[in-house]
C-alpha positions as CSV (number, residue, x, y, z in Angstrom):
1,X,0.0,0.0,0.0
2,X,1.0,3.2,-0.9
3,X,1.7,5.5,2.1
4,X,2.9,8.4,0.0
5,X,0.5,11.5,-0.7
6,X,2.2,13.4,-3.5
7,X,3.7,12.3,-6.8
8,X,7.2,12.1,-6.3
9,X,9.7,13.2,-9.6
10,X,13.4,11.8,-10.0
11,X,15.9,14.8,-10.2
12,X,19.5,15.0,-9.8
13,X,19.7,17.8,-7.9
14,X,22.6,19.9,-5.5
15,X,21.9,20.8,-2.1
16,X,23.9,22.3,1.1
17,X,22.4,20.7,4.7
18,X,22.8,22.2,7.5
19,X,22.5,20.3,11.0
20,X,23.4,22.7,13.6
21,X,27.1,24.2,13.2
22,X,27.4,21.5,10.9
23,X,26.9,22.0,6.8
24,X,27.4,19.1,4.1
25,X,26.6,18.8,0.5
26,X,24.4,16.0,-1.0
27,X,21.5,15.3,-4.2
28,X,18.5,15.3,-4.3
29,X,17.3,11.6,-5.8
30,X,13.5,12.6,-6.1
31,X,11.1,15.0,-5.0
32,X,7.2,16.1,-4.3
33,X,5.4,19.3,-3.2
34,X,5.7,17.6,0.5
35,X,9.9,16.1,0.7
36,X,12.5,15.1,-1.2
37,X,14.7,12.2,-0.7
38,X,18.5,13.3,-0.3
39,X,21.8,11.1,-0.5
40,X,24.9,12.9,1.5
41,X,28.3,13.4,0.0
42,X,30.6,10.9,1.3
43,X,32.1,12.1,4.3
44,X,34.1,10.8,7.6
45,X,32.8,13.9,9.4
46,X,29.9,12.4,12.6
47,X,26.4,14.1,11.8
48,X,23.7,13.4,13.4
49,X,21.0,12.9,10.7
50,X,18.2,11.1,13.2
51,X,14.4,10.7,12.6
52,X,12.9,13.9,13.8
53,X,16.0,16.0,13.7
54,X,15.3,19.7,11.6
55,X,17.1,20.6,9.2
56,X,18.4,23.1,7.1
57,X,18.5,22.5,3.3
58,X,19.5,25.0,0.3
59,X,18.2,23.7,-2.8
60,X,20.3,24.5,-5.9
61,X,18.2,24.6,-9.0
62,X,20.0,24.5,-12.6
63,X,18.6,28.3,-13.1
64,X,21.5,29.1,-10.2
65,X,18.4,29.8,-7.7
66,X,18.6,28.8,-4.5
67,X,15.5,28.2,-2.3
68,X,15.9,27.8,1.3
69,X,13.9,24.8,3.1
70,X,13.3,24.2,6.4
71,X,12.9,20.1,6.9
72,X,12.2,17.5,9.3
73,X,14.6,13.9,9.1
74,X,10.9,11.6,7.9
75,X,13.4,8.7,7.9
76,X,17.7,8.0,7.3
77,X,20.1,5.3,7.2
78,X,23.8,5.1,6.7
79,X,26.1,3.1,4.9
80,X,27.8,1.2,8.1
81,X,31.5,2.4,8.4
82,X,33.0,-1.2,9.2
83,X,31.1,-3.1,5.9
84,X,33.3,-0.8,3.6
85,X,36.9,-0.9,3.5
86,X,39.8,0.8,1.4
87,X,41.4,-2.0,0.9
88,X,44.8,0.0,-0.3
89,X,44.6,1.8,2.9
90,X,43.0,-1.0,5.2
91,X,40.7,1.7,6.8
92,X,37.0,2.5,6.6
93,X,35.7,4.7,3.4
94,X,33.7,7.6,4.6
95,X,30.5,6.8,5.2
96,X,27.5,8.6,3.4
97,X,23.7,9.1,4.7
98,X,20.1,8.7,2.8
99,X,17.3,10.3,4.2
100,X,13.8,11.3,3.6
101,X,12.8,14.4,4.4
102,X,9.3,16.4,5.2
103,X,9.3,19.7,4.2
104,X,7.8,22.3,6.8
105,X,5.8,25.1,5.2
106,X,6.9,24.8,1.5
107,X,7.9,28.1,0.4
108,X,5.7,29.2,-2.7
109,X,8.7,29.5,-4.8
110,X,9.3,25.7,-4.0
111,X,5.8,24.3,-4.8
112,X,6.0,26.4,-8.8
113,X,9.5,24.5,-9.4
114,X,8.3,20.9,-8.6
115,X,4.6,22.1,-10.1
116,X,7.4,22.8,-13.3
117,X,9.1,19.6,-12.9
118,X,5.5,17.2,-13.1
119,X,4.4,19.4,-16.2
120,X,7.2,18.8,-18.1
121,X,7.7,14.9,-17.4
């Protein structure tokens, strides 16, 4: 069963994340009027990217527009540090996070680009 409410549209999109003092870069995989699904950048750096947490998130459109979102972690997982190994270097590759996110109070500007993104698939 669906548990989904909007219509969800695969984009390969650039986005800064901000948790706290902390900021990391990551894509957006797919997205709908209500979240977007977002794989981090590999990194070694600890953030915590728990169920619940808010978050910052600047969207980078290909137009070189930003829009601002403020989200809530829906759901996240990370890619466990001890299953992947350099195996040049013998240590752990940094690890990288997936996460859904829920979208607080979509800004207008926000709801027109994905509006622009279902009309033209």
């Amino acid at each position: 069963m669906e548990r989904r409410s909007s219509q969800r549209t695969n984009v390969d999109l650039k986005v800064k994340l901000v948790v706290g003092d902390l900021d990391h870069t990551g894509t957006v995989q797919n997205i709908s009027d209500k979240g977007l699904a977002v794989k981090t950048s590999p990194t070694s750096t600890m953030i915590d990217y728990s169920q619940g947490k808010r978050i910052e998130l600047m969207l980078h459109l290909h137009s070189n527009e930003t829009i601002n979102l403020d989200c809530r972690i829906a759901w996240s997982f990370k890619t466990p540090r001890s299953s992947i190994i350099n195996e040049k270097i013998g240590s752990p590759v940094p690890q990288y996070s997936t996460m859904g996110l829920e979208i607080i109070d979509p800004p207008v500007k926000y709801l027109e680009f994905v509006k622009s993104l279902s009309d033209n698939s």
